[in-house]
C-alpha positions in Angstrom: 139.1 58.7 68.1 136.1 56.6 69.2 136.8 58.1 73.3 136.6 61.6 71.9 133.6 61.1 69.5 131.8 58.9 72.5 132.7 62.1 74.8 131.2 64.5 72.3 127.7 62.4 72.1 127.5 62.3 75.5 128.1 66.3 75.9 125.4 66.5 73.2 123.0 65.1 74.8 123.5 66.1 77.8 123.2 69.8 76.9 120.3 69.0 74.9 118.8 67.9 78.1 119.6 70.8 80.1 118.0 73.5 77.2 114.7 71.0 77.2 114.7 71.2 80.6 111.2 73.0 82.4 111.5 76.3 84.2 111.6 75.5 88.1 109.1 77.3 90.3 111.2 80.6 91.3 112.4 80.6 87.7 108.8 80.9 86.4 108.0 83.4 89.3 110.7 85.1 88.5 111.0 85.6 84.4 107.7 87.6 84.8 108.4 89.5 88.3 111.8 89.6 88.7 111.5 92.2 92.0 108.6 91.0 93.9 110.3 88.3 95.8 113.5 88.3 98.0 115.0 84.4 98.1 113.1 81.6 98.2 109.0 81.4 98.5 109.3 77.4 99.3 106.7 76.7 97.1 103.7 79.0 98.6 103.1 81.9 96.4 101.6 81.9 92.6 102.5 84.1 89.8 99.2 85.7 91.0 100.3 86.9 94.1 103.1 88.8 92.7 101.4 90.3 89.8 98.8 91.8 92.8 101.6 93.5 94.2 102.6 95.8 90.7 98.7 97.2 90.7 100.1 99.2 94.3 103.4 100.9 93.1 106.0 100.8 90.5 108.2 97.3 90.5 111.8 97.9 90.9 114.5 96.2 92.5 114.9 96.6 96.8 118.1 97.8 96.1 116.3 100.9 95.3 114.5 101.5 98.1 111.1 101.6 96.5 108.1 102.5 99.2 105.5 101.7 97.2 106.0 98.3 95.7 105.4 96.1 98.4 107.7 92.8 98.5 107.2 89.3 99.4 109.2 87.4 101.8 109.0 83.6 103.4 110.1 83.0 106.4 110.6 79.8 109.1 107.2 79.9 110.9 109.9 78.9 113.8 111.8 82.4 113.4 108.6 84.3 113.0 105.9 85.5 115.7 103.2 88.0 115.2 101.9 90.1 118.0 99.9 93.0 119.2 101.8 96.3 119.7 99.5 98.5 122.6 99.5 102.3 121.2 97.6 104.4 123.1 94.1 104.7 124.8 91.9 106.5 122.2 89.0 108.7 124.6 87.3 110.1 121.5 86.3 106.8 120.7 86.8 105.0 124.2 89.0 102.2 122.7 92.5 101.1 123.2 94.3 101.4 120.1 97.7 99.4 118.7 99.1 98.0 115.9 100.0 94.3 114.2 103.4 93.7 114.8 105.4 90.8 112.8 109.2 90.1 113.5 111.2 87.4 111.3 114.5 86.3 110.9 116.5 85.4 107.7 120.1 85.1 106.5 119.4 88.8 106.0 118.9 89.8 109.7 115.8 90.9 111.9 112.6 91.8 109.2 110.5 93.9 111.0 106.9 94.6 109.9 104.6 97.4 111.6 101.1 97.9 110.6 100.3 100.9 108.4 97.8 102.6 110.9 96.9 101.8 114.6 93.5 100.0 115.0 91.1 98.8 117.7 93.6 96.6 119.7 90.6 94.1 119.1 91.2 94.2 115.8 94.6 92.8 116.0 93.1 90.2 118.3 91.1 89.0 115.8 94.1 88.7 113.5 96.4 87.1 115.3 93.4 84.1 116.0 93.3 84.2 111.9 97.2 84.0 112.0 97.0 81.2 114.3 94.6 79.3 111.8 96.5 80.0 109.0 99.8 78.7 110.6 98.8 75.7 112.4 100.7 73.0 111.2 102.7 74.7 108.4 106.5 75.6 108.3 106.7 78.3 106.4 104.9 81.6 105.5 105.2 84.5 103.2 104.9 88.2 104.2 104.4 91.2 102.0 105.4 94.8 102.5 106.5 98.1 101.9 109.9 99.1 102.3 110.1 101.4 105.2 114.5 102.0 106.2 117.1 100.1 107.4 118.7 100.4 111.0 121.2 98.8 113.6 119.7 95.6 115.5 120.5 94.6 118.8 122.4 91.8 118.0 124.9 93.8 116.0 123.0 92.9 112.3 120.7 95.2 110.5 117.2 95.5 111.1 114.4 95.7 108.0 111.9 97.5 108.7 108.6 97.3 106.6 104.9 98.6 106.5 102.8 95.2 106.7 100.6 94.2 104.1 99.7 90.9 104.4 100.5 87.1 104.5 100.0 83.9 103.2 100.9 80.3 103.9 99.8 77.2 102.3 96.5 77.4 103.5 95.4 80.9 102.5 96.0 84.5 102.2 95.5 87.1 105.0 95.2 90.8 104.2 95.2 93.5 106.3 93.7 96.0 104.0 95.7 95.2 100.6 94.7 93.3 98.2 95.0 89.0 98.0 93.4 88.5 94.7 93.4 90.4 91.2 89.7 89.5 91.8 89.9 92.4 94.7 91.3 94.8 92.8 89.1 97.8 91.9 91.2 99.1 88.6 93.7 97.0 86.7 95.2 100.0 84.6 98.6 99.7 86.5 99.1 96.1 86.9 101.6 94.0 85.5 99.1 91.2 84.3 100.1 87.4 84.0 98.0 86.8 81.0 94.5 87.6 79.6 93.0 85.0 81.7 94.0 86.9 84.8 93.0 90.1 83.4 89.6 89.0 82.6 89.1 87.7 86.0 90.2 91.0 87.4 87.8 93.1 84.9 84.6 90.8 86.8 85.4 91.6 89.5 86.0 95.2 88.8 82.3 96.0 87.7 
């Protein structure tokens, strides 16, 4: 009788423990935005940088092939390179125009992310040295996007393929025309807001 009673303690305190337990990171991320990131984030986004994302489309999960709401992703800096993609030669304006070009790998296959519009190829230059800065020394970085289809790989997998937004790593965010802040954000109406603090932050910076 004293074994089963000593057992039963123990089970009581030990689910006690477990229901006082705090959130984890991805759990608190997650209660609030439970779409906005695929796997892990490895400790580099806030609850912030997901609630930016729900002022540019309707949240909903990937599974539905939303191409509005762009999602975040973090990758192995070592199965991720950025480059500049050559378009064409623009004679209008005399400049050589081309897109920022990101490839990743995850246990999902090839991630492919293509700049909205092509750009002065300088201007790509230019990112890439800010994507150098931003990386140097990290592991890992986060990349946001639009979802844009899914297609055969060459290695037999599927390729993602996304509309480039921006990306961050431990260091800072680096945008290529979206927003990185709720400060940046020029109307709040369809944002999925943390809490007031946030908001009133936004509404500043709105003005």
């Amino acid at each position: 009788m004293r074994k089963i009673v000593g057992w039963s303690f123990v089970f009581f305190l030990c689910s006690v423990s477990v229901a006082g337990a705090k959130p984890t990171h991805l759990e608190k991320l997650k209660s609030r935005y439970p779409y906005g990131l695929i796997g892990d984030d490895y400790g580099l986004l806030t609850v912030e940088d997901l609630a930016v994302n729900t002022c540019n489309g309707e949240p909903t999960p990937f599974e539905e092939e939303n191409g509005a709401y762009p999602y975040w992703q973090c990758f192995s800096l070592k199965k991720t390179k950025l480059r500049c993609q050559e378009a064409s030669y623009d004679p209008s304006i005399k400049k050589v125009l081309g897109y920022t070009f990101i490839e990743a790998k995850n246990e999902n296959g090839l991630q492919s992310y293509l700049a909205r519009d092509a750009r002065d190829i300088r201007f790509c230059k230019e990112f890439l040295r800010d994507w150098k800065r931003a990386t140097r020394g990290e592991k890992f970085v986060c990349v946001a996007g639009t979802y844009a289809r899914i297609q055969p790989a060459k290695d037999g997998r599927q390729e993602t393929d996304w509309i480039f937004e921006k990306f961050k790593t431990r260091k800072e965010c680096v945008s290529a025309g979206t927003e990185c802040s709720l400060q940046e954000v020029s109307s709040l109406k369809n944002c999925q807001l943390p809490d007031r603090r946030s908001a009133s932050r936004g509404r500043r910076a709105s003005r």
